[in-house]
VMD Tcl script that draws the C-alpha trace (Angstrom):
set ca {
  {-26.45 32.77 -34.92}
  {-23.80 35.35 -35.57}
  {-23.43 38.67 -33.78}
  {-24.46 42.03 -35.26}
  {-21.08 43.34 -35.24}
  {-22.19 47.28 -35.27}
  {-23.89 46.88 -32.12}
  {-21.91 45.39 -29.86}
  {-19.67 48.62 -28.73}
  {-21.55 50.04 -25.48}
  {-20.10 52.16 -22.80}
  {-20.05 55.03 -20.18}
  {-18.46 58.56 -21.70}
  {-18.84 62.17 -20.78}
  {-19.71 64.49 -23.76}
  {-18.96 68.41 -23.93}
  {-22.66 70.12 -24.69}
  {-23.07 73.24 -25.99}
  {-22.73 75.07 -22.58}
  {-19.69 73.97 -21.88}
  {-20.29 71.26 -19.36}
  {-19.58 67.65 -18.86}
  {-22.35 65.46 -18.68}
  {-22.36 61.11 -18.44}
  {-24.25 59.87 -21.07}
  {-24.32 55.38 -21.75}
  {-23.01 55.26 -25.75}
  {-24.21 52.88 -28.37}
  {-22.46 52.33 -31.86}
  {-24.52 51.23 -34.71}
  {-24.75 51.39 -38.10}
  {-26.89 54.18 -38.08}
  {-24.63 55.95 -36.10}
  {-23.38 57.06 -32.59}
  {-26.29 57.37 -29.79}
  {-26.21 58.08 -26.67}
  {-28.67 57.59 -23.71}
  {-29.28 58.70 -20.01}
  {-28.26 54.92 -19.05}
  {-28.58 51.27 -19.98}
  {-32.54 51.03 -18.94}
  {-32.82 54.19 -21.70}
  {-31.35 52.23 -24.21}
  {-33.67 49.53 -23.09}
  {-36.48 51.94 -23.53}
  {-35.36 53.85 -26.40}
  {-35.42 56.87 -24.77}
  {-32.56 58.67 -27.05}
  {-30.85 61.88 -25.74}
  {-29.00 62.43 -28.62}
  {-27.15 60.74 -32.30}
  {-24.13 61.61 -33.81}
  {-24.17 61.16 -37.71}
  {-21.18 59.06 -38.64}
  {-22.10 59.24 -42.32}
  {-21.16 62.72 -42.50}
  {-17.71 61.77 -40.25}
  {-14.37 63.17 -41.61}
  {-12.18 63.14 -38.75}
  {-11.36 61.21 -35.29}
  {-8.39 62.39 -33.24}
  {-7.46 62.68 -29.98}
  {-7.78 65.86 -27.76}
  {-6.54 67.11 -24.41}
  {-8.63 67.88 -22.03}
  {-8.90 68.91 -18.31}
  {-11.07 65.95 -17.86}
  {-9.43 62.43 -18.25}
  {-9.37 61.57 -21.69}
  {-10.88 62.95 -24.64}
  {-11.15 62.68 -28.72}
  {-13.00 64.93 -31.14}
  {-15.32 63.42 -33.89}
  {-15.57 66.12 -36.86}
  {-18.19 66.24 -38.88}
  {-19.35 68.43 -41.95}
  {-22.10 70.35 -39.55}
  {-20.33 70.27 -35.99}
  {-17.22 68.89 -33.78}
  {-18.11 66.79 -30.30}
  {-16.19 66.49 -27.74}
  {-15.65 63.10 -26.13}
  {-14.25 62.12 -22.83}
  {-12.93 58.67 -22.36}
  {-12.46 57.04 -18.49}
  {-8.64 55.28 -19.84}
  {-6.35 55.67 -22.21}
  {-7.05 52.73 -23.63}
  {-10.54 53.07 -23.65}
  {-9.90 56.79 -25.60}
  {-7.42 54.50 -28.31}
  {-10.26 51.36 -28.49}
  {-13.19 54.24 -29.19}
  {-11.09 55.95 -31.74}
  {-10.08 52.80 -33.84}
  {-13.64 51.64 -33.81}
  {-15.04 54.75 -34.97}
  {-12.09 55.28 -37.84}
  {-13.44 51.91 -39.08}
  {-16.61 52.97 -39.46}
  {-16.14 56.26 -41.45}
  {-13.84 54.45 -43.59}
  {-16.14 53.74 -47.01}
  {-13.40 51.54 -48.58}
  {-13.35 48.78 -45.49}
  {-15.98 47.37 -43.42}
  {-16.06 47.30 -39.91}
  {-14.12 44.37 -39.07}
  {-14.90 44.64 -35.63}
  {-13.62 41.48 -34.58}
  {-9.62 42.57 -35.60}
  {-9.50 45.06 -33.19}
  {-6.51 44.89 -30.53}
  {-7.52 43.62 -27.44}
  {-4.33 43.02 -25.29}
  {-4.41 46.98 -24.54}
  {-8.24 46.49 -23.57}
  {-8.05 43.63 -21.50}
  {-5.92 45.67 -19.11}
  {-7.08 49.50 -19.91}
  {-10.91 48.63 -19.74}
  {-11.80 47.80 -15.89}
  {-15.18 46.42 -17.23}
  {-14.59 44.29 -20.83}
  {-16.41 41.62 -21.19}
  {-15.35 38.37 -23.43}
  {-17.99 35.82 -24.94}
  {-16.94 32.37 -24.93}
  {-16.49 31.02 -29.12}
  {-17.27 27.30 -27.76}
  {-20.26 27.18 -29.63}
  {-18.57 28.07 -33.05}
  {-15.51 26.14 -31.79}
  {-17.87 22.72 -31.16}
  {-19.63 23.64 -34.26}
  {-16.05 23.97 -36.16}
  {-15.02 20.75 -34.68}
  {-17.83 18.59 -36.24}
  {-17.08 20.18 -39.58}
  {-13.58 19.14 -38.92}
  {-13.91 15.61 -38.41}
  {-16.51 15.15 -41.25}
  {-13.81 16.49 -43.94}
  {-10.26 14.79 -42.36}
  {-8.60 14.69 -39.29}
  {-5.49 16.76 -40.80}
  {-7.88 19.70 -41.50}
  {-6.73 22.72 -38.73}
  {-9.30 24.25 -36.84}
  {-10.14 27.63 -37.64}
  {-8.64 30.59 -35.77}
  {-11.06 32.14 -32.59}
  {-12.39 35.38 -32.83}
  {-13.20 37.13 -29.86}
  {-16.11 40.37 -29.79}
  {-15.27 42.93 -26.64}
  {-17.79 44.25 -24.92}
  {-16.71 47.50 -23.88}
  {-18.31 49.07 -20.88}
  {-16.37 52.28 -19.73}
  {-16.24 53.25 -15.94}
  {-19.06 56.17 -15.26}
  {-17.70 59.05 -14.58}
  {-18.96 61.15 -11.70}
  {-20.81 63.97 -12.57}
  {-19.53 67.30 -10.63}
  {-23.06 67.77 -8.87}
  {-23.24 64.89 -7.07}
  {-19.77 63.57 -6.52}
  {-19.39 60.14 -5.09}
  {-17.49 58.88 -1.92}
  {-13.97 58.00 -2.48}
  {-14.79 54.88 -0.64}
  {-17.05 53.73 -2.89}
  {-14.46 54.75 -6.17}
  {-12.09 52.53 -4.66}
  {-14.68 49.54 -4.34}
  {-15.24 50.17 -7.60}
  {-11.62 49.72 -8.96}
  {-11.05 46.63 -6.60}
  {-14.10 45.28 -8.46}
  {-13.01 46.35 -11.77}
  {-9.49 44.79 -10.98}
  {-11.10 41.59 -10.02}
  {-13.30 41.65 -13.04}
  {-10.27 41.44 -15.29}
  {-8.69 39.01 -13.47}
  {-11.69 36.89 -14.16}
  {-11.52 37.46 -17.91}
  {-8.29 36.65 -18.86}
  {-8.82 33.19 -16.42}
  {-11.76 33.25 -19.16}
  {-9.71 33.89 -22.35}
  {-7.64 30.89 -21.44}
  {-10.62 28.62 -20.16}
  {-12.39 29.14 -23.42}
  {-9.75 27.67 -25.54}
  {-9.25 24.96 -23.28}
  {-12.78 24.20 -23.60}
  {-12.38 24.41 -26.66}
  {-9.73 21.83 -27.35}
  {-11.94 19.65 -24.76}
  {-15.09 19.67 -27.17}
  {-13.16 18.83 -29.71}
  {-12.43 15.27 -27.73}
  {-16.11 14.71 -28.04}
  {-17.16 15.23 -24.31}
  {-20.87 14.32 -23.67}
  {-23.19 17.75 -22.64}
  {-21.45 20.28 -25.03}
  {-25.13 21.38 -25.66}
  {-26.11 21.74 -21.98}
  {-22.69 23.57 -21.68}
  {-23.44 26.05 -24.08}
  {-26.54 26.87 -22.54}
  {-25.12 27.23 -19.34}
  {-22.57 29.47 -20.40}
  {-25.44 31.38 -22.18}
  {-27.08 32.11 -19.27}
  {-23.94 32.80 -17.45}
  {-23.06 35.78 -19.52}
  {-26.58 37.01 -19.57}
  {-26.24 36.83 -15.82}
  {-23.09 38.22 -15.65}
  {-24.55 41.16 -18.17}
  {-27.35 42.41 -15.43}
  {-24.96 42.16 -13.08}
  {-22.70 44.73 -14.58}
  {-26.06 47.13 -14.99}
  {-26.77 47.03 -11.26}
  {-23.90 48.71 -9.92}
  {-24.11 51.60 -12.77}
  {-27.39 52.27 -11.66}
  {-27.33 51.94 -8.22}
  {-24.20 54.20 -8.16}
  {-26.12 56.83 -10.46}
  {-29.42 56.63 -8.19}
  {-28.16 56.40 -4.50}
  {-27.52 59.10 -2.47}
  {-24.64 59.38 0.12}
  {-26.50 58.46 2.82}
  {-28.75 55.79 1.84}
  {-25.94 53.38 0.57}
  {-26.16 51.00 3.04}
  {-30.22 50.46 2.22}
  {-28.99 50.00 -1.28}
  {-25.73 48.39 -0.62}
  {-28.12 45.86 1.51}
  {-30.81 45.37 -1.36}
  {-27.81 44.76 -4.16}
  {-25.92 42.04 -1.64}
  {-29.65 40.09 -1.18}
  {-30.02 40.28 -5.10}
  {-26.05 39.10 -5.74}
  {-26.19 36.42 -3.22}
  {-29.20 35.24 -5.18}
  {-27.75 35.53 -8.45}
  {-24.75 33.88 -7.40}
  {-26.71 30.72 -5.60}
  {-28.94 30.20 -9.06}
  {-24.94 30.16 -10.60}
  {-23.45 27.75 -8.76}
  {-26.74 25.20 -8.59}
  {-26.38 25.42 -12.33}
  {-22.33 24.95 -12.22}
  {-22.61 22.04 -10.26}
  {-25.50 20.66 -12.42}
  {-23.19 21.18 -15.40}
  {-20.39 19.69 -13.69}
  {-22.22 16.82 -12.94}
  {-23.34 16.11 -16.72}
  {-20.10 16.50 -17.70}
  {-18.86 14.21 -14.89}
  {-20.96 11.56 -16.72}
  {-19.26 11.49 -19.85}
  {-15.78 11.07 -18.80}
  {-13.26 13.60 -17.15}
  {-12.21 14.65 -20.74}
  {-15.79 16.98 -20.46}
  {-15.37 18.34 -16.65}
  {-14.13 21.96 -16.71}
  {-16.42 23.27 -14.06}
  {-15.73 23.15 -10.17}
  {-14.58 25.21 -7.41}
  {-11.28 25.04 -8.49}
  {-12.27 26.22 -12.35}
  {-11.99 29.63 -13.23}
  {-15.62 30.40 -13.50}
  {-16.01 29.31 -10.06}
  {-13.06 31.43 -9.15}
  {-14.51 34.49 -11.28}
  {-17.60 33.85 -9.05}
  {-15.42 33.86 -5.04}
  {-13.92 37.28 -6.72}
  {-16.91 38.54 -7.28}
  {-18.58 37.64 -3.87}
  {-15.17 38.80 -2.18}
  {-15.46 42.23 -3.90}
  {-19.04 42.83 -3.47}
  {-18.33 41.86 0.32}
  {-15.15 44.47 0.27}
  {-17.62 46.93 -0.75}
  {-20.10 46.35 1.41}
  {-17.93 46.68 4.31}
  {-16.18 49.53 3.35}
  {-19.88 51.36 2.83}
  {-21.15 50.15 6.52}
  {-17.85 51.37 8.02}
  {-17.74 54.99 5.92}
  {-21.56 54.34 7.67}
  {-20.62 54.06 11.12}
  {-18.30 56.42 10.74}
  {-20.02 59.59 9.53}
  {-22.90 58.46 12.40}
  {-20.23 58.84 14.88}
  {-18.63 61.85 13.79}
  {-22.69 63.63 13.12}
  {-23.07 61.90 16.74}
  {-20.02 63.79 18.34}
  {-20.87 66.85 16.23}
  {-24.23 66.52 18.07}
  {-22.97 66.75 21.40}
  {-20.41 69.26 20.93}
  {-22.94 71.81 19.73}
  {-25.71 70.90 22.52}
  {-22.76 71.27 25.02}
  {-21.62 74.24 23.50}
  {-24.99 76.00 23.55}
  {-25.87 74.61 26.99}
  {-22.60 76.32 28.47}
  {-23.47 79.30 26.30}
  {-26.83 79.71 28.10}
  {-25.92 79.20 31.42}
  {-23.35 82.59 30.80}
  {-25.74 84.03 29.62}
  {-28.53 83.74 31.98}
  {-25.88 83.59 34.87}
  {-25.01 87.32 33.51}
  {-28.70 88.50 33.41}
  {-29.25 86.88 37.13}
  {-26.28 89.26 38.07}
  {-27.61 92.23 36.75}
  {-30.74 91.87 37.58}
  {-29.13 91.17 41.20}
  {-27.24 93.91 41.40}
  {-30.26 96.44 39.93}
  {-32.45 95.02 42.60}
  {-30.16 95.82 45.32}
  {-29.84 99.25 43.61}
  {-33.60 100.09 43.81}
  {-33.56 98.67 47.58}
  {-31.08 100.91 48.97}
  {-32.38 103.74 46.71}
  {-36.24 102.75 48.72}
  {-34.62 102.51 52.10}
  {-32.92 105.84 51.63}
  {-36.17 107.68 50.46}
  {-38.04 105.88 53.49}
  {-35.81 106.47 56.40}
  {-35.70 110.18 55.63}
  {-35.11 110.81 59.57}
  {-31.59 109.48 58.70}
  {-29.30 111.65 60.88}
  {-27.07 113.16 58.19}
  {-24.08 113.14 60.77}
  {-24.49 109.50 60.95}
  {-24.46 109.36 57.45}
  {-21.15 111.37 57.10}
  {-19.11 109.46 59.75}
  {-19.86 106.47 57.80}
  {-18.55 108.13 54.68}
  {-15.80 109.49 56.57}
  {-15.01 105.67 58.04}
  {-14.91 104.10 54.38}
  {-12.54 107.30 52.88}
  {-10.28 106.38 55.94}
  {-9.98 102.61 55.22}
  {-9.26 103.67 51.47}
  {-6.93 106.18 52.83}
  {-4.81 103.17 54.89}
  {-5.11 100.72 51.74}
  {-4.00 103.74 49.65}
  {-0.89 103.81 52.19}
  {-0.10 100.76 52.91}
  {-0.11 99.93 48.60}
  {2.22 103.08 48.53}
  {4.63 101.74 51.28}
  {4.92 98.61 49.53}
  {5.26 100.50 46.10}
  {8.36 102.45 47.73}
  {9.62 99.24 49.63}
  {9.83 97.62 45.95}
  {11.12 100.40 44.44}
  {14.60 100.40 47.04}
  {15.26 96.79 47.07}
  {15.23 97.45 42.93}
  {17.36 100.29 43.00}
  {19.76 98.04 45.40}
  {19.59 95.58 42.81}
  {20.91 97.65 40.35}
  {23.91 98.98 42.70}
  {25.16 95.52 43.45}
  {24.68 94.88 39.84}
  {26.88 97.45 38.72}
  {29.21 97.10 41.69}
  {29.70 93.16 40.35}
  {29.90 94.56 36.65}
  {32.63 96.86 37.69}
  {34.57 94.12 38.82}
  {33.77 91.86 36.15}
  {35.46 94.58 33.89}
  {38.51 95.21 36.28}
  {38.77 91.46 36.29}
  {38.67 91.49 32.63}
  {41.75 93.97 32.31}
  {43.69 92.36 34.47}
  {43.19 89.17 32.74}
  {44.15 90.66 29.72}
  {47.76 92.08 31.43}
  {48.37 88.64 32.51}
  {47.55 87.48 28.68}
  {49.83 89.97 27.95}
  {52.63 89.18 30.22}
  {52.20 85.49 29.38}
  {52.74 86.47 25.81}
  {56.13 88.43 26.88}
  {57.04 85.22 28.72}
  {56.41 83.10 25.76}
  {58.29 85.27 23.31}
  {61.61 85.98 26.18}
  {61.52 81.97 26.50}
  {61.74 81.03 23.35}
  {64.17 83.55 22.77}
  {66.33 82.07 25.26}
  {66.04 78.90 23.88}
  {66.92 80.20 20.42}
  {70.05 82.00 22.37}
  {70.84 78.64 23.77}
  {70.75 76.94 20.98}
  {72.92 78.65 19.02}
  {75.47 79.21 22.27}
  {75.59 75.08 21.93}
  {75.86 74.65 18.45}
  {78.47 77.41 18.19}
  {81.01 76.59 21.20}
  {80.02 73.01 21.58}
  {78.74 70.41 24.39}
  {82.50 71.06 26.22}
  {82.26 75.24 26.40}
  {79.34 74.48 28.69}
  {78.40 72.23 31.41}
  {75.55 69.68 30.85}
  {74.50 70.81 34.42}
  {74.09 74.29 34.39}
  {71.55 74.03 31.27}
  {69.72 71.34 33.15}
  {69.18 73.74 35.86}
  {68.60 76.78 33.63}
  {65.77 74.52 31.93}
  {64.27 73.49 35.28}
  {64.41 77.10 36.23}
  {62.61 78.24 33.43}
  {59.82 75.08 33.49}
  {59.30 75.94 36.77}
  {58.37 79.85 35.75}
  {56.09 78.23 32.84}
  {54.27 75.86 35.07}
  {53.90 78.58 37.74}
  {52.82 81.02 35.04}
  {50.07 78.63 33.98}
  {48.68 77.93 37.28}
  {48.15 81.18 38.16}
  {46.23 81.86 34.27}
  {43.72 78.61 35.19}
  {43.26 80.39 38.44}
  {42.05 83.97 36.81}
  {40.12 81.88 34.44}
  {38.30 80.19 37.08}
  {37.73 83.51 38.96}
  {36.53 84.64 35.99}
  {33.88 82.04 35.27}
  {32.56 82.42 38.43}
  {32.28 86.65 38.33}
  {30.23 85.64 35.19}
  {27.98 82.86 36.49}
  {27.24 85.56 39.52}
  {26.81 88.51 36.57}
  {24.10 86.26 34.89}
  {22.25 85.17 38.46}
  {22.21 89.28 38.97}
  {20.98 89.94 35.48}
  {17.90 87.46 36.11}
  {17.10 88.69 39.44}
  {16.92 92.32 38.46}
  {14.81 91.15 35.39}
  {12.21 89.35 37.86}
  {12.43 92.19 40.44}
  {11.65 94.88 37.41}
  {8.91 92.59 36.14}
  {7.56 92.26 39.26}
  {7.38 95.61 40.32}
  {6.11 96.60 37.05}
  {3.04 94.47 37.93}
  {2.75 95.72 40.90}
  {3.12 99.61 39.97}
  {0.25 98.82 37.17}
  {-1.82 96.79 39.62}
  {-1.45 99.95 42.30}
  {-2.37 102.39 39.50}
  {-5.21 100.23 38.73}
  {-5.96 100.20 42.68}
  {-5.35 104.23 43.49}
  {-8.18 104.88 40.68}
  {-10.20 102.16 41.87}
  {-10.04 103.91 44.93}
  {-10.42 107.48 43.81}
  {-13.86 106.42 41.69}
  {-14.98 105.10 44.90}
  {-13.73 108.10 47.61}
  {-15.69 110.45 44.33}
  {-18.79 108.47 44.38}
  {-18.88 108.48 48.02}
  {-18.55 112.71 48.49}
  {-21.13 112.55 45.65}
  {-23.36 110.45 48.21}
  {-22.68 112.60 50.77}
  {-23.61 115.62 49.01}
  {-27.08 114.16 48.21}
  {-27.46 113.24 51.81}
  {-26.46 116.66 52.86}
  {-29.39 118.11 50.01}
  {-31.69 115.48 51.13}
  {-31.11 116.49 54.59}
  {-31.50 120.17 54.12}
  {-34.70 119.32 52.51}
  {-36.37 117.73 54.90}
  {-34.97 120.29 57.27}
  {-37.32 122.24 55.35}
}
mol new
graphics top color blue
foreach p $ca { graphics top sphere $p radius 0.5 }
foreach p [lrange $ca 0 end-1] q [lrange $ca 1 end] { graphics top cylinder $p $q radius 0.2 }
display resetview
């Protein structure tokens, strides 16, 4: 049974509508023309979004962008815009199609270049040729042994990574599950690619089971087909937080899929085990059964990474949780703590306002002595804040005396350090002088005009002046230091003093009006009890 080569190419691409936005449609090309679907189960249903006339085609070429990939396909009524997951994907798409629209060649499908898709496309598929190649083989050996078999073809199946829609964007956990899978999947077809052949070459041997193996590897790509469906539409139809129900549900229905596998596998390998080992391809060690421990260890990747993104956003909503009750808990308790205070203090208010309007016999002498009382105690305070004030205020000002008494030294220390620089420089320039005299008085009379011993004792003389000279500099210098380490200890006390007694001249001012709201509110409660005395008076 051969293939129907125009309907073969299948895969996820966004299209450009007419509003300007990207939407994921699943693409079919046939030789009607280009549709395109919701998804794969659409396709199964025939429920068609959309068709793209190839007939009237007369240009595919590539176009940037802002979106991965994307192509144009022109035709005599419009121009669509196509976005391609890959590069390669983009380059496999727009080969295919120019084949199509050209009316001299038919669509050769089967030439098409697949080194570039076997790495570009994360989800090719390849379909084993060891039925034709058995087939091939008889033919073979009924015309000669010298006759060559005929050269493989391979058919991709091209299935293009979704891509996520900008409404409901998916976890970047679950991306990179995907390409881990996607990487494995590849892995798993080239091991294919290079099992088929030598399947191949081991039919030709006349193996026993080649039917049984055909089937088998029949129902191992439609297997492997429905498994490349589920994740599509489980990653289309799941919602953030329900993928570990779904993750759950798709591990149960893998694990079953890949059981029925392997019972078959080791069936097969059995029934080729009875023929000879020329037949055995299949085992734990072949590279279906690898493909299949790839798979598994994916999935299982996948899975974990989705229950740990789980446990993760349940701890962080978790913590969020108790942050906000805590929050709002502390909130209230200000808040009613404040009302209790008010209320408190109103109540107290209305109490002594009652015991004043009862206890009208109140002596209003009484009343003024006890007014008089408090104004004396705020008087004292008042003092005693203002004796303090003043008491701050010398021991500052004697700060800053002794600070400029020590910066008036500092600067007479400073001149006179810079006479004795200056004397040291006469020194320096009246010795070497004398040395250049000397000098020259040697060179011009000679060693016997002078006596060795007199310059010895000249030079002595003068070493002793420099050394002397020298001690008395490192002295100055050390006096020097030390005026300066004193300066800088005076300079941070009188900054601490000042910033003290700045606190304490605001915190006084603050006091004194404290005091003078409370000496006005008490005349002002004297002056009612005067009135309110007086009134009852008569």
């Amino acid at each position: 049974m051969t293939p129907d080569l125009l309907n073969f190419k299948k895969g996820w691409m966004s299209k450009l509508d007419e509003s300007g936005e990207w939407k994921k449609h699943w693409f079919v090309l046939t030789d009607a023309g280009l549709k395109y679907y919701r998804d794969s189960s659409a396709e199964e249903k025939d429920d068609l979004d959309g068709e793209i006339d190839l007939k009237s085609c007369v240009k595919v070429s590539e176009f940037d962008v802002e979106k991965n990939y994307g192509f144009q396909i022109q035709t005599r009524e419009a121009v669509f815009t196509l976005s391609a997951m890959t590069a390669g994907i983009r380059r496999n798409w727009i080969e295919v199609l120019k084949k199509c629209i050209r009316p001299s060649s038919s669509p050769d499908l089967t030439q098409l270049p697949d080194s570039s898709s076997d790495k570009e496309n994360s989800h090719s598929r390849f379909l084993t040729s060891s039925r034709r190649a058995s087939s091939r083989h008889g033919d073979s050996q009924s015309d000669g042994p010298t006759s060559a078999p005929p050269t493989q073809r391979r058919f991709d199946y091209v299935e293009l990574s979704p891509v996520p829609a900008s409404s409901s964007p998916l976890p970047a956990s679950q991306r990179e599950a995907g390409e881990g899978q996607g990487r494995e999947h590849s892995q798993w077809q080239e091991e294919r690619n290079t099992s088929s052949q030598w399947e191949a070459l081991l039919s030709r041997k006349g193996g026993v089971g080649s039917n049984q193996r055909l089937r088998m590897e029949d129902e191992i790509e439609k297997k492997w087909a429905e498994f490349e469906r589920m994740p599509c539409k489980e990653m289309s139809s799941s919602l953030p937080m329900g993928l570990r129900s779904s993750s759950q549900s798709a591990d149960e229905a893998l694990q079953r899929e890949v059981a029925s596998l392997r019972q078959q596998l080791e069936q097969l390998q059995r029934g080729g085990g009875g023929g000879g080992r020329g037949g055995g391809g299949c085992g734990p060690e072949a590279p279906c059964g690898r493909s299949l421990a790839a798979m598994e260890r994916a999935h299982r990747q996948a899975l974990e990474e989705l229950q740990r993104q789980h446990e993760r956003q349940m701890k962080e909503l978790e913590t969020e949780k108790d942050r906000l009750l805590l929050e709002e808990t502390q909130d209230t308790a200000r808040v009613m703590e404040a009302l209790k205070k008010k209320h408190r203090e109103e109540l107290e208010r209305e109490v002594e306002k009652v015991k004043r309007l009862s206890s009208g016999v109140l002596d209003s002498h009484t009343l003024r002595a006890q007014q008089q009382a408090e104004a004396q105690t705020l008087q004292r305070e008042l003092s005693g804040l203002s004796e303090r004030y003043s008491q701050k205020c010398l021991e500052l000002n004697r700060a800053e005396q002794s600070n400029a008494e020590r910066e008036r030294e500092i600067s007479r220390k400073e001149r006179d350090m810079e006479q004795l620089r200056k004397e040291n420089q006469d020194l320096k320039t009246r010795l070497t002088e004398e040395f250049t005299r000397m000098r020259s008085t040697i060179t011009v009379h000679g060693s016997e005009d002078r006596i060795p011993c007199e310059l010895q004792v000249l030079l002595r003389m003068k070493d002793n002046e420099i050394e002397y000279l020298h001690k008395e500099i490192s002295c100055l210098r050390n006096e020097l230091q030390f005026l300066n380490l004193e300066k800088q200890l005076a300079c941070d006390r009188y900054a601490e003093v000042h910033e003290e007694l700045s606190g304490m001249k605001g915190r006084n001012e603050r006091e004194i009006q404290s005091l003078k709201e409370h000496l006005r509110l008490a005349m002002a409660a004297l002056q009612e009890g005067q009135k309110l005395g007086n009134s009852l008076d008569h």
